[in-house]
ROROVO-99082 format. One record per residue (C-alpha): residue in three letters; residue number from 1; x, z, y. Coordinates in Angstrom, 1 decimal. Layout:
<atoms>
<ALA NUM <X Z Y>> ...
</atoms>
This chain:
<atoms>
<UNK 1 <-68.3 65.8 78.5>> <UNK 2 <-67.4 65.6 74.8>> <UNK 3 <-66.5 68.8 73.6>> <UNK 4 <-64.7 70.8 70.7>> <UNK 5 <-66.4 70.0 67.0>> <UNK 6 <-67.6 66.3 68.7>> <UNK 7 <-66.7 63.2 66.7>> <UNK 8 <-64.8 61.3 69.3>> <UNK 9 <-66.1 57.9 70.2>> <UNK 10 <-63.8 54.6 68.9>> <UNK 11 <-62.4 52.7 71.5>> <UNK 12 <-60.1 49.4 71.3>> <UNK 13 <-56.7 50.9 71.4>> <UNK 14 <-57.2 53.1 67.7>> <UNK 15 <-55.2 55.2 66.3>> <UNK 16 <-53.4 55.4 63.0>> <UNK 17 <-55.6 57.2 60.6>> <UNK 18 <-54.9 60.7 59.1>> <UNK 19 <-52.9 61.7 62.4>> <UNK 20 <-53.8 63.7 64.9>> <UNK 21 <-53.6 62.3 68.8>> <UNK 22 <-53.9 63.8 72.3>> <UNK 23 <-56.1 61.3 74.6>> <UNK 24 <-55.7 61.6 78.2>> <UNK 25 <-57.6 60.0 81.0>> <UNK 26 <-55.3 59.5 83.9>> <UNK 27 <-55.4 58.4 87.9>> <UNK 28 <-52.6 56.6 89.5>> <UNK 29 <-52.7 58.2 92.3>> <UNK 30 <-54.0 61.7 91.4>> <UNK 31 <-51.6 64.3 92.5>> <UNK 32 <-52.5 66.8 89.1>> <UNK 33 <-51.9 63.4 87.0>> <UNK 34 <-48.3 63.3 88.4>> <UNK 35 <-47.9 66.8 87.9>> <UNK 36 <-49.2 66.4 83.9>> <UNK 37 <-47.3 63.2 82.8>> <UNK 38 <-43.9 64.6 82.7>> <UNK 39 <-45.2 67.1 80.2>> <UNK 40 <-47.0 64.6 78.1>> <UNK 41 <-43.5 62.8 78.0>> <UNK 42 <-42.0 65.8 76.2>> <UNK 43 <-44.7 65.8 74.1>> <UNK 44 <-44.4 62.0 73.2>> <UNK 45 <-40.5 62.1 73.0>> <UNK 46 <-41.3 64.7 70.1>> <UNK 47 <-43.3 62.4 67.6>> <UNK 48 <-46.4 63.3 68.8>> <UNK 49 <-49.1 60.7 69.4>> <UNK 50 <-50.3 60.5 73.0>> <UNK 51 <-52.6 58.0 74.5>> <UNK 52 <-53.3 57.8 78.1>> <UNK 53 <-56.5 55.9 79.4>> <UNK 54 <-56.0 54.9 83.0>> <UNK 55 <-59.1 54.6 85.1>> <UNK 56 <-57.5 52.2 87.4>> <UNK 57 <-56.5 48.4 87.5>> <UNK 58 <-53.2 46.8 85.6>> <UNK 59 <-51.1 46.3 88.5>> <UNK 60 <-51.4 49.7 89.8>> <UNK 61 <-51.0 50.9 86.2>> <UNK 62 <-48.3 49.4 85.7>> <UNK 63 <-46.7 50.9 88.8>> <UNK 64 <-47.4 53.9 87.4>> <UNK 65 <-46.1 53.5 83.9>> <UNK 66 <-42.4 52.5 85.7>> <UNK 67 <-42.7 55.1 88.1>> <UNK 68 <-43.4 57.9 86.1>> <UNK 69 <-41.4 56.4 82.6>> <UNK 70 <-44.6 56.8 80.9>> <UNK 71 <-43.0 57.0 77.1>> <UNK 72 <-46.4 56.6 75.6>> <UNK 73 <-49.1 53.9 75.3>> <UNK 74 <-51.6 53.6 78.2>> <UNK 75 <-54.8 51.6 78.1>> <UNK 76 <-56.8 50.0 80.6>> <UNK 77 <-60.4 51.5 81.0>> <UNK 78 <-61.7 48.2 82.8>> <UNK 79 <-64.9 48.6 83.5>> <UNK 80 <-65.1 52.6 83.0>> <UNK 81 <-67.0 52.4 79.5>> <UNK 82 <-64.2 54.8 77.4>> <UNK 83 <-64.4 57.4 80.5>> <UNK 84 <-68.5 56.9 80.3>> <UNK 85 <-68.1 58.0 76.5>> <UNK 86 <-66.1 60.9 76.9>> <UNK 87 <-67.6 62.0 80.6>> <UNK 88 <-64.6 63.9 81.8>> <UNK 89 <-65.6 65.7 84.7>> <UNK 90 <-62.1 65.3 86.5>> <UNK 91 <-58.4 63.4 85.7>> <UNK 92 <-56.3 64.5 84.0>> <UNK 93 <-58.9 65.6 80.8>> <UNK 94 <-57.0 66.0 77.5>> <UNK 95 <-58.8 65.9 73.9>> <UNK 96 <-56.8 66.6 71.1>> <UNK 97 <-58.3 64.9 68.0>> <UNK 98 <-57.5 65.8 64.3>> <UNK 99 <-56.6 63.7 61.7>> <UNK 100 <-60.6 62.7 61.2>> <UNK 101 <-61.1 62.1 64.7>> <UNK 102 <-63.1 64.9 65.8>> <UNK 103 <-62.4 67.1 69.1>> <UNK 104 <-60.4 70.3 68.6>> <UNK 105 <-59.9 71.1 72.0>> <UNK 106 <-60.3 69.5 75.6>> <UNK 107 <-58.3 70.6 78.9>> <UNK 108 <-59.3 69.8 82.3>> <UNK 109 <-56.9 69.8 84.9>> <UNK 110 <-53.4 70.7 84.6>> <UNK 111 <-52.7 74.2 82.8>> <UNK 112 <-49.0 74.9 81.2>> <UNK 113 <-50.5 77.5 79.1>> <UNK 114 <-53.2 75.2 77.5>> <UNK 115 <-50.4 72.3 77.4>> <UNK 116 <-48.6 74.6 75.2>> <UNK 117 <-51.3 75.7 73.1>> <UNK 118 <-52.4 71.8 72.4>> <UNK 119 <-48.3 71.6 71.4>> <UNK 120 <-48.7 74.2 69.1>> <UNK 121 <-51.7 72.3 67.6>> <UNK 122 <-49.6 69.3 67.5>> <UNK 123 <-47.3 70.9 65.2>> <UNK 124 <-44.0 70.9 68.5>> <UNK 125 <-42.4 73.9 70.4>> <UNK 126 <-44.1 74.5 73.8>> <UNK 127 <-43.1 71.9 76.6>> <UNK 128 <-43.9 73.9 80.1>> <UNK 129 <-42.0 76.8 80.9>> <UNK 130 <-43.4 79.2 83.5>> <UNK 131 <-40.4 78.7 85.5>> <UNK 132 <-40.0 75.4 86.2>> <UNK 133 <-40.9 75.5 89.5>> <UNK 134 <-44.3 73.8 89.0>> <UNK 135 <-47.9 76.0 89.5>> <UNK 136 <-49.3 77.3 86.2>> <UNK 137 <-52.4 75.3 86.7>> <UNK 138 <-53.7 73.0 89.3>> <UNK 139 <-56.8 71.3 89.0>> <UNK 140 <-57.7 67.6 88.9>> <UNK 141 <-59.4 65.0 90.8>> <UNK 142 <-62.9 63.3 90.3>> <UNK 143 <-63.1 61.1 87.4>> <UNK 144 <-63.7 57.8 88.5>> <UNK 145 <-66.7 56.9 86.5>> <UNK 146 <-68.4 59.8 88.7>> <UNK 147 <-67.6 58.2 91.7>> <UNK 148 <-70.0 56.6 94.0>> <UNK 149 <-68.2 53.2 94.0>> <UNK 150 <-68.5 50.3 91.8>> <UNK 151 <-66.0 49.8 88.9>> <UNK 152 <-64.6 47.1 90.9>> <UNK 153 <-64.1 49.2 93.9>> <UNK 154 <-63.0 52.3 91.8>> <UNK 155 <-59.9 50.0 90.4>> <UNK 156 <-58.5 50.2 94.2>> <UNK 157 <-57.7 53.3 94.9>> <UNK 158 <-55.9 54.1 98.5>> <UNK 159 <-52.0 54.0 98.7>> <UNK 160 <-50.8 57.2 98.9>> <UNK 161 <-48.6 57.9 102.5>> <UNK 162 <-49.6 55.0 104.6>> <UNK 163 <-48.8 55.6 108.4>> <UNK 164 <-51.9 53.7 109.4>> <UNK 165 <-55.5 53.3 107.4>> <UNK 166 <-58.1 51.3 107.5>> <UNK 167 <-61.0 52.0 110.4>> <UNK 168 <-63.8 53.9 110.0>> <UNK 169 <-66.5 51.8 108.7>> <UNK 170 <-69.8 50.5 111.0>> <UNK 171 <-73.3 51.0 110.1>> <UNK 172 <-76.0 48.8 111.5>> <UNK 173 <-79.1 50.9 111.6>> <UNK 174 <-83.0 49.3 110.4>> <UNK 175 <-85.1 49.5 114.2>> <UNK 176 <-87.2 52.6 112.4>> <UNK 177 <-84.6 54.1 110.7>> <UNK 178 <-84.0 57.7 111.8>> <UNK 179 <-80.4 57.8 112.7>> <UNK 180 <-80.4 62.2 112.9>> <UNK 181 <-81.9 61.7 108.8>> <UNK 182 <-79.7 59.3 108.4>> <UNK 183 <-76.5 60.5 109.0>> <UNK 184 <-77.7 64.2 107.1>> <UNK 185 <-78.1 61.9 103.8>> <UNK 186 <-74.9 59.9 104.4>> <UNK 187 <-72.2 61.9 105.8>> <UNK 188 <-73.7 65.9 106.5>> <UNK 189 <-74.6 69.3 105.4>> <UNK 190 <-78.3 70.4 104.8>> <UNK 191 <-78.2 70.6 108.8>> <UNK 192 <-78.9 67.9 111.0>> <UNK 193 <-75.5 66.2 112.9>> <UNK 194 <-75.0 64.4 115.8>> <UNK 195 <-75.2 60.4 115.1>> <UNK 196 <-71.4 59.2 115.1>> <UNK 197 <-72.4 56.5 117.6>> <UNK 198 <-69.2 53.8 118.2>> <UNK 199 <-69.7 54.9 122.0>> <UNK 200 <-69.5 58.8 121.0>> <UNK 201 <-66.2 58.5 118.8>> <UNK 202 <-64.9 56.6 121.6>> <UNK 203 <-65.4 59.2 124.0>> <UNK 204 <-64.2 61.4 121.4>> <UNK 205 <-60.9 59.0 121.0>> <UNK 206 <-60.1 58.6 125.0>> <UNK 207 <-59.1 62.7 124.8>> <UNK 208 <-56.2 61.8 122.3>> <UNK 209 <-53.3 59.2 122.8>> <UNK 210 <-52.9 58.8 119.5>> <UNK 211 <-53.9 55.2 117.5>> <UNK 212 <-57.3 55.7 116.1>> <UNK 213 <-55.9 54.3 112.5>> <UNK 214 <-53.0 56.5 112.6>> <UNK 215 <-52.9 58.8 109.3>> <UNK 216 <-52.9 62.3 110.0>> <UNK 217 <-53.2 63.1 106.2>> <UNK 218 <-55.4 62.6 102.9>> <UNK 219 <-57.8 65.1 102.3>> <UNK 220 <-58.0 67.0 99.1>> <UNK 221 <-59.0 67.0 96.5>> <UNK 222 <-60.5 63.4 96.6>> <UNK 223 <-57.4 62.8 99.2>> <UNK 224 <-59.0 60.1 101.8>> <UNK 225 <-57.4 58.9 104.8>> <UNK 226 <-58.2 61.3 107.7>> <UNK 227 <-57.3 58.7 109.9>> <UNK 228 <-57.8 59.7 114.0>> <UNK 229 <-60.8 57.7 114.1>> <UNK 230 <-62.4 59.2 110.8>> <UNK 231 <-62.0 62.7 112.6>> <UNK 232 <-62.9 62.0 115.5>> <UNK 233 <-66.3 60.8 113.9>> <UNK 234 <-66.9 63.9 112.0>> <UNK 235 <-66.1 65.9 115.4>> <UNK 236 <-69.0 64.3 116.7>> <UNK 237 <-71.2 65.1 113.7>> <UNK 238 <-70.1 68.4 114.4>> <UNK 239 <-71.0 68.2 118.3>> <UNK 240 <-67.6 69.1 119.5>> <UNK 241 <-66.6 68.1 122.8>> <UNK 242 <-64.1 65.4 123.4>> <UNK 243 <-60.9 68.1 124.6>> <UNK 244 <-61.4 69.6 120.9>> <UNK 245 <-59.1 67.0 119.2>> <UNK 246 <-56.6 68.6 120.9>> <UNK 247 <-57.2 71.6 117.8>> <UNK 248 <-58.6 69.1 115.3>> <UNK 249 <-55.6 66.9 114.8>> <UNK 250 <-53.2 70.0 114.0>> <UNK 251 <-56.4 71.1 111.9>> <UNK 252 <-56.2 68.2 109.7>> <UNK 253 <-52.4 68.3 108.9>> <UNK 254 <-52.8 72.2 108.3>> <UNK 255 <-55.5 71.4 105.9>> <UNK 256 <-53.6 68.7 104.2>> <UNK 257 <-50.5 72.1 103.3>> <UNK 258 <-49.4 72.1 100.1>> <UNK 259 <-49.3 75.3 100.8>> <UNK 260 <-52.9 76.0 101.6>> <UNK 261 <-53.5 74.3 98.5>> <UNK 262 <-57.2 72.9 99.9>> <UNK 263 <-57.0 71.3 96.6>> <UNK 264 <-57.9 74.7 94.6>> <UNK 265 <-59.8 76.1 97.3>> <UNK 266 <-62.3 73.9 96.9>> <UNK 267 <-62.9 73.0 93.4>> <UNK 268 <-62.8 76.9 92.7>> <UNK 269 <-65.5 78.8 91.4>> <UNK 270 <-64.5 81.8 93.8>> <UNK 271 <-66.1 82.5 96.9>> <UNK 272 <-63.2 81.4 99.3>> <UNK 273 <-63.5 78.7 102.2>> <UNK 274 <-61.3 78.3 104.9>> <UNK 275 <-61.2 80.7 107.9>> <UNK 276 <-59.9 79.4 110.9>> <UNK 277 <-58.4 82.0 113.2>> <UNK 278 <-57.0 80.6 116.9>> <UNK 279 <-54.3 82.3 119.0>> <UNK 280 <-52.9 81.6 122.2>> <UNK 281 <-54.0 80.0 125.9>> <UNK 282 <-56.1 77.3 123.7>> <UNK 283 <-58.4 80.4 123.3>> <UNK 284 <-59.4 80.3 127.0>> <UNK 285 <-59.0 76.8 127.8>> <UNK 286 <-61.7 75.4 125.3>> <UNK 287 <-63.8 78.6 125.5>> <UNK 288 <-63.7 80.3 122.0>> <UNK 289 <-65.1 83.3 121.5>> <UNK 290 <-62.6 86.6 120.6>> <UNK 291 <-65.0 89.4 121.6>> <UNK 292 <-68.3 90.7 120.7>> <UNK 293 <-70.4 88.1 117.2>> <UNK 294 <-67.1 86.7 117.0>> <UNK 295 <-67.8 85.7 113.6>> <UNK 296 <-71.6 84.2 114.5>> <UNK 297 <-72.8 81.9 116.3>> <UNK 298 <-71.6 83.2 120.3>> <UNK 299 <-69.4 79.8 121.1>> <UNK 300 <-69.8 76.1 120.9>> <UNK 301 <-66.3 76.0 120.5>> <UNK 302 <-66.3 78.5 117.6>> <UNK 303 <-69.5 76.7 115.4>> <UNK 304 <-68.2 73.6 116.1>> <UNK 305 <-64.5 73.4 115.2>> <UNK 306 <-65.6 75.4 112.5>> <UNK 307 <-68.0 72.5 111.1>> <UNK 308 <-65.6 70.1 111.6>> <UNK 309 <-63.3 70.9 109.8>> <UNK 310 <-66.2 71.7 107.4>> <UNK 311 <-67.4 67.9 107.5>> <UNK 312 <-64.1 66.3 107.2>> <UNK 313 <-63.7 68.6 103.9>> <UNK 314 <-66.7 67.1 102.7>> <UNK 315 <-66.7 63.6 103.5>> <UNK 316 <-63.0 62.8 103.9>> <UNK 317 <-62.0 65.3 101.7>> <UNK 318 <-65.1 64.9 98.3>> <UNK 319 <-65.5 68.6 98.0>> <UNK 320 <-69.9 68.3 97.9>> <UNK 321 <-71.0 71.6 97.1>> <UNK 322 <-73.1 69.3 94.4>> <UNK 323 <-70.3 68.3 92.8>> <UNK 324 <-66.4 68.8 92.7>> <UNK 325 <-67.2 72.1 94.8>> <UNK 326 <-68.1 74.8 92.1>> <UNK 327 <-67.9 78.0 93.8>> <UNK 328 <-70.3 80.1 91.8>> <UNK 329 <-72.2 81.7 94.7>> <UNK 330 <-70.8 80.0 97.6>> <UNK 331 <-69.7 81.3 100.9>> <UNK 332 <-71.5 80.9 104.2>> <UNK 333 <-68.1 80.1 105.9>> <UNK 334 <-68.8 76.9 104.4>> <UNK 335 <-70.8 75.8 107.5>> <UNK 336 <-68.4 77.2 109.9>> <UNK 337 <-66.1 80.3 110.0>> <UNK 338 <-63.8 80.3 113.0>> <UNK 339 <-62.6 83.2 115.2>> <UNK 340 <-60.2 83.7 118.2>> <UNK 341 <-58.2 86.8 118.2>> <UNK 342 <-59.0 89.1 121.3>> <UNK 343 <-55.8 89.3 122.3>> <UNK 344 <-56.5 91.2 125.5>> <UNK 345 <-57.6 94.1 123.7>> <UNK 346 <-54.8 93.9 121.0>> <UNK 347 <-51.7 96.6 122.0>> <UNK 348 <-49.2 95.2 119.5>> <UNK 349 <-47.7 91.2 119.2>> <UNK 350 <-50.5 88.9 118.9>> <UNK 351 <-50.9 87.3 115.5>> <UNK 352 <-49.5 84.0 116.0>> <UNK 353 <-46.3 85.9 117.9>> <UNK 354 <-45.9 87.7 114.1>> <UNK 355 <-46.0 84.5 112.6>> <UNK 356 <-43.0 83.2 114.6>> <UNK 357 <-44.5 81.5 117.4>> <UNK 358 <-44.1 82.4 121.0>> <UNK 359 <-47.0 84.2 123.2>> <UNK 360 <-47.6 81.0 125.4>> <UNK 361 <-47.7 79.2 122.5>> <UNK 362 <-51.3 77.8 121.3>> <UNK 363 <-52.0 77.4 117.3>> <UNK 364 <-54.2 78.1 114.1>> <UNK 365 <-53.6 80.2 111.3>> <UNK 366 <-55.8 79.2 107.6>> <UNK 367 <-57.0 81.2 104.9>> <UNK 368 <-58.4 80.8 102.3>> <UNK 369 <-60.8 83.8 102.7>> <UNK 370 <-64.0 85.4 101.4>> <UNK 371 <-66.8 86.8 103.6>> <UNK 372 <-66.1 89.8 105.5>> <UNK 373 <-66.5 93.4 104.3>> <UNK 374 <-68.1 95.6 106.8>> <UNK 375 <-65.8 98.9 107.2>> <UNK 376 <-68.3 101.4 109.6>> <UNK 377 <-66.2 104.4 110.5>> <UNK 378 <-67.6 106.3 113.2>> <UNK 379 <-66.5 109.9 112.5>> <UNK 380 <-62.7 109.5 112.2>> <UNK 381 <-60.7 111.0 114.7>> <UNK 382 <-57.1 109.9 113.8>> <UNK 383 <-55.8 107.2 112.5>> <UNK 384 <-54.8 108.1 108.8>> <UNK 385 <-58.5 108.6 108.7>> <UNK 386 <-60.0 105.7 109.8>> <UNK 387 <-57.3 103.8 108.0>> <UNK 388 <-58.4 105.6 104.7>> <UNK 389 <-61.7 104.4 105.1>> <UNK 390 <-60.1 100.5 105.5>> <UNK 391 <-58.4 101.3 101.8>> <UNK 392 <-61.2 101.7 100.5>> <UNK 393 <-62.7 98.1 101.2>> <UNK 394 <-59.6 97.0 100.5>> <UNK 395 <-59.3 98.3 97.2>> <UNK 396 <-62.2 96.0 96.3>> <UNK 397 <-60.4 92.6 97.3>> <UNK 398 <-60.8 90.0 94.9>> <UNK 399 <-62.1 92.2 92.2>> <UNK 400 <-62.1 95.8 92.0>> <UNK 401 <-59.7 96.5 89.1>> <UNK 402 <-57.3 93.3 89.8>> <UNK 403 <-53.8 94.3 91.6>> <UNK 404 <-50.8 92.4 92.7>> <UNK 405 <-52.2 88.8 93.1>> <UNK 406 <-53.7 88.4 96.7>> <UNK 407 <-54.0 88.6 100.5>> <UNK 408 <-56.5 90.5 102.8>> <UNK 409 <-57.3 90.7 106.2>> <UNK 410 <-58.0 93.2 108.2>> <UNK 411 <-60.0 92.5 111.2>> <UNK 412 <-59.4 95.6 113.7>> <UNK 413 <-61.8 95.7 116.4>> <UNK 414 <-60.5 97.1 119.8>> <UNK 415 <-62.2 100.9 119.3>> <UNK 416 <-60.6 101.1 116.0>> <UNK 417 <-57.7 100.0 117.4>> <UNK 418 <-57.3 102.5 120.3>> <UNK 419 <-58.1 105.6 118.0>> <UNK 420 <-55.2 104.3 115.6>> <UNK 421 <-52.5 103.4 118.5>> <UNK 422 <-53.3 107.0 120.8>> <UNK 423 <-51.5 108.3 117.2>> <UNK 424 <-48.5 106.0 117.9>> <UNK 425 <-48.9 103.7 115.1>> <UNK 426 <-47.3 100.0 115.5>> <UNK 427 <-49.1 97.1 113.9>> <UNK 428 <-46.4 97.7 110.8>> <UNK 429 <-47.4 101.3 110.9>> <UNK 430 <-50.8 100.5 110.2>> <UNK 431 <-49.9 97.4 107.3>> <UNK 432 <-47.3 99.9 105.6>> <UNK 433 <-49.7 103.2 105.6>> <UNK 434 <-52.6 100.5 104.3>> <UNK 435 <-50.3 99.2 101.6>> <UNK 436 <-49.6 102.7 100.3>> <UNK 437 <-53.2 104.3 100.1>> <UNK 438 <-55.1 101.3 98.1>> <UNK 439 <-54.2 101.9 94.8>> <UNK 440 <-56.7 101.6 91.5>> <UNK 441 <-57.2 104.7 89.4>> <UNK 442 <-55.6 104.4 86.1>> <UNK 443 <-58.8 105.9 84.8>> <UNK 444 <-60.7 102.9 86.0>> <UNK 445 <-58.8 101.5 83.1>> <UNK 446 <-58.7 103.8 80.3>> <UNK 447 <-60.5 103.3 76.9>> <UNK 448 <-60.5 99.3 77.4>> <UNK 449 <-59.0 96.0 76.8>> <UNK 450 <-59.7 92.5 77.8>> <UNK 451 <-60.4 90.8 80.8>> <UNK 452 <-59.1 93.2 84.0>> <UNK 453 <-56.6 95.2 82.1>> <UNK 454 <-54.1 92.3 80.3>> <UNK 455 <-52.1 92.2 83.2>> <UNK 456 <-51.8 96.5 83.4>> <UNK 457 <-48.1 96.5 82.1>> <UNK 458 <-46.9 94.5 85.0>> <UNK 459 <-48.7 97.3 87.7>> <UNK 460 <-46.9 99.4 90.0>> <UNK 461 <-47.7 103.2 89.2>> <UNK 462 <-48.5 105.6 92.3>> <UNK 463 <-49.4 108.6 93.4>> <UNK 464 <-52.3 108.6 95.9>> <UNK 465 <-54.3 111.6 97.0>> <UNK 466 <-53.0 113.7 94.3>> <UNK 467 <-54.5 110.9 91.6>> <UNK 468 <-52.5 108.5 89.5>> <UNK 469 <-53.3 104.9 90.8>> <UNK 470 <-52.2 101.0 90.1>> <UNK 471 <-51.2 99.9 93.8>> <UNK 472 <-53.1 97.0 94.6>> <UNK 473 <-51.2 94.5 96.7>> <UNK 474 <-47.9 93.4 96.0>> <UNK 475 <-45.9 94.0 99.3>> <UNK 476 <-47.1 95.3 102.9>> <UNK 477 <-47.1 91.7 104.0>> <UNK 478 <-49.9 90.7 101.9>> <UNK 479 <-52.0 92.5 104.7>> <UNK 480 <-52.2 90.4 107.6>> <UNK 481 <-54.0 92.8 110.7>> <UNK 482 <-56.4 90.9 113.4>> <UNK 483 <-57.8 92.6 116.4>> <UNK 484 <-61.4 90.5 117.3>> <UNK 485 <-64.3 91.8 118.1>> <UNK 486 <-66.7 93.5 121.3>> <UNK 487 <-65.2 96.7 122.9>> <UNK 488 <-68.6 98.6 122.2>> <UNK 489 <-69.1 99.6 118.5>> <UNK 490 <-66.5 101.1 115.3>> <UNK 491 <-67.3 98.1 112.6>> <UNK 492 <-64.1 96.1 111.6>> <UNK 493 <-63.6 93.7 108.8>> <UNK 494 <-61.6 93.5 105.6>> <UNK 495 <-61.6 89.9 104.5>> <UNK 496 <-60.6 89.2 100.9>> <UNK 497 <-58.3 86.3 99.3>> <UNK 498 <-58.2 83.8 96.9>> <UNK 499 <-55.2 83.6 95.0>> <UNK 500 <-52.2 84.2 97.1>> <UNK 501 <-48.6 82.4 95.8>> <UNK 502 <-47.7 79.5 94.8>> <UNK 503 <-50.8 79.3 91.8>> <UNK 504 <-53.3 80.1 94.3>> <UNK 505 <-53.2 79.4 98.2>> <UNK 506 <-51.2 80.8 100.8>> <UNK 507 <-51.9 81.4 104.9>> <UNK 508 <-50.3 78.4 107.2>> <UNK 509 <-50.3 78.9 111.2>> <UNK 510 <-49.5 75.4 113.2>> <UNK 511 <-48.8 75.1 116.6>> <UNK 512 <-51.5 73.1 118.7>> 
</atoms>
């Protein structure tokens, strides 16, 4: 991508000389385009000069331009040559140019703090206010040019909202081709998948009454049609029995939460992917696993919804780990990372019962999550002890010295769990005493400045074990508590978030 100090390439539309210009290179159907334009408005309704390059075709721009009451000029990148020049990575990309048409600063994605900062360069007063009721940043989808499609193709892009899509698309196989090698160059992981025969998704189909085109949602962040057919397909791939759609169809819409905010999760460069945690009869009925390995590989039911859902991100959904996926280090979730909740061994309200549903009810809670962090307590006696040693794990969510801005849970596992209830604590007991005893020490922070201590003046100052600390969640309820796991050995989990609010991603449960 052309970056800061560049000369910017020419391109048909020009610009007057001697005045600086923002250039923006625009989807119509992007969600973080939609969220950006209104901004750029402000900005053009101020005398500034902005110039948006749309990477689609002149009807659909044109759409757009009404739609949205576009108030600047937008130009037609035909045949993608302007977005090969500049090689943004994702839509929206800004580039501010100066008066002699060099680069003075790009932005990728949507960002109200870097919208104000290129308004400030522009010479106007800042035009996103951190209350607006927007996120602070959201980021973007796939430029076109990057796309594996033709120009031609890449100038159609799917209607957003359709109730019915198209169907999935048949592949006539060479006599020697491998279809098992196939399919893992076309449509897997590095592991081999089952072949998405026509008579295998139709098996797959007969266990749902729904139409096979019907939309069930558009995947993030490249937003395709998971149509009923489409997962169905990728269930296959993933070699889940046919009863499974009756988790995978709720699956996709729960994906598809604005809430969840898939979007982020995968283009991140954190660790997060999606845990899957199932609650209810369902557990029993389609055999997934609650007890002892319940996060490995103990359950077909497990490892396969698990890599569904994990397929349909990645074929549906565009997030390749080559590509728009840019977790640093990655996550081994990424193949599959489901659990039950043993809900026999669990003395309080099940987990989906706390989330509002009822105990006969069947659903699925997602989270955006990070590996597990082993807690081995086998000493403690009491429950303030053992639940001290969870703290401690805790503390470490995210990153060690950052407070206030994300989830955890704790996965109890049912010896744990009897040693803290024989002291009489309730589920809100243990959330309240675990919320209280992770803190920070303020000497973790002392003698620096930079990056882990800009956001100290907003902390909450308490007293824990005698020591000044920084509490480090925001409210009890950013601790969610699990009981999984064998009845034989003392090792539960503390599973960190990504982001929690409305900037990052939040937990959604849906009924199955």
């Amino acid at each position: 991508m052309i970056e800061a100090g560049q000369k910017a390439p020419e391109f048909s539309l020009g610009r007057p000389e001697g005045e600086p210009a923002l250039l923006v290179f625009l989807e119509t159907d992007c969600p973080t385009c939609r969220l950006t334009v209104p901004y750029l408005n402000t900005l053009a309704k101020k005398s500034a000069r902005v110039i948006g390059i749309s990477q689609d075709s002149e009807a659909l721009t044109r759409d757009f331009i009404e739609e949205m009451s576009i108030a600047f000029p937008v130009t037609i990148d035909r045949d993608l040559k302007i977005s090969q020049a500049y090689d943004p990575a994702a839509v929206p990309t800004l580039f501010l140019l100066d008066e002699a048409g060099v680069v003075v600063k790009t932005q990728v994605g949507f960002d109200k703090d870097g919208l104000n900062a290129i308004a400030a360069q522009m010479g106007q007063p800042p035009v996103a206010d951190a209350y607006d009721g927007a996120p602070a940043a959201k980021p973007g989808c796939t430029s076109r040019h990057l796309e594996p499609s033709s120009a031609e193709e890449a100038a159609q892009p799917l209607q957003l909202h359709r109730a019915r899509g198209s169907r999935a698309t048949r592949v006539v196989l060479a006599e020697r081709e491998d279809p098992y090698e196939y399919c893992r160059r076309a449509f897997g992981d590095p592991l081999p998948v089952v072949p998405p025969t026509v008579e295998r998704v139709e098996r797959m189909l007969q266990a749902t009454p729904l139409d096979p085109e019907e939309v069930i949602g558009q995947i993030p962040p490249c937003y395709g049609e998971a149509t009923v057919e489409k997962i169905a397909a990728n269930a296959v791939m993933a070699g889940c029995a046919p009863e499974m759609m009756r988790a995978l169809i709720p699956l996709a819409r729960a994906l598809c939460d604005e809430r969840l905010n898939i979007h982020g999760v995968q283009a991140t460069t954190h660790f997060a992917a999606p845990l899957i945690v199932v609650n209810g009869p369902i557990r029993n009925e389609l055999g997934f696993a609650c007890r002892q390995n319940v996060f490995s590989n103990v359950r077909r039911a497990n490892s396969t919804l698990g890599r569904a859902m994990q397929l349909i991100l990645l074929n549906l959904g565009g997030g390749r780990p080559d590509g728009i996926d840019m977790s640093a280090l990655g996550n081994p979730g990424k193949f599959s990372y489901c659990i039950a909740e043993n809900e026999e061994e669990n003395p309080w309200e099940p987990f989906h019962v706390e989330m509002g549903f009822r105990p006969d009810q069947s659903t699925l809670t997602l989270f955006a999550a990070e590996p597990p962090r082993g807690v081995a307590e086998h000493k403690a006696r009491s429950a303030k002890n053992l639940l001290k040693a969870v703290t401690r794990a805790l503390a470490t969510v995210f990153t060690y010295r950052a407070c206030l801005g994300y989830e955890a849970m704790v996965v109890l596992v049912p010896e744990h769990v009897k040693t803290i209830h024989r002291d009489g604590f309730s589920k809100q007991d243990v959330r309240q005493f675990l919320f209280e005893n992770t803190g920070i020490p303020v000497r973790a922070y002392d003698g620096e400045e930079g990056e882990g201590t800009q956001f100290v003046a907003h902390y909450k100052e308490v007293t824990i074990d005698g020591e000044r600390c920084y509490q480090k969640f925001r409210a009890p309820e950013s601790i969610k508590i699990v009981v999984a796991g064998g009845t034989a050995g003392k090792f539960s989990a503390v599973i960190g978030g990504w982001v929690s609010g409305p900037r990052g991603s939040q937990m959604v449960t849906y009924p199955i």
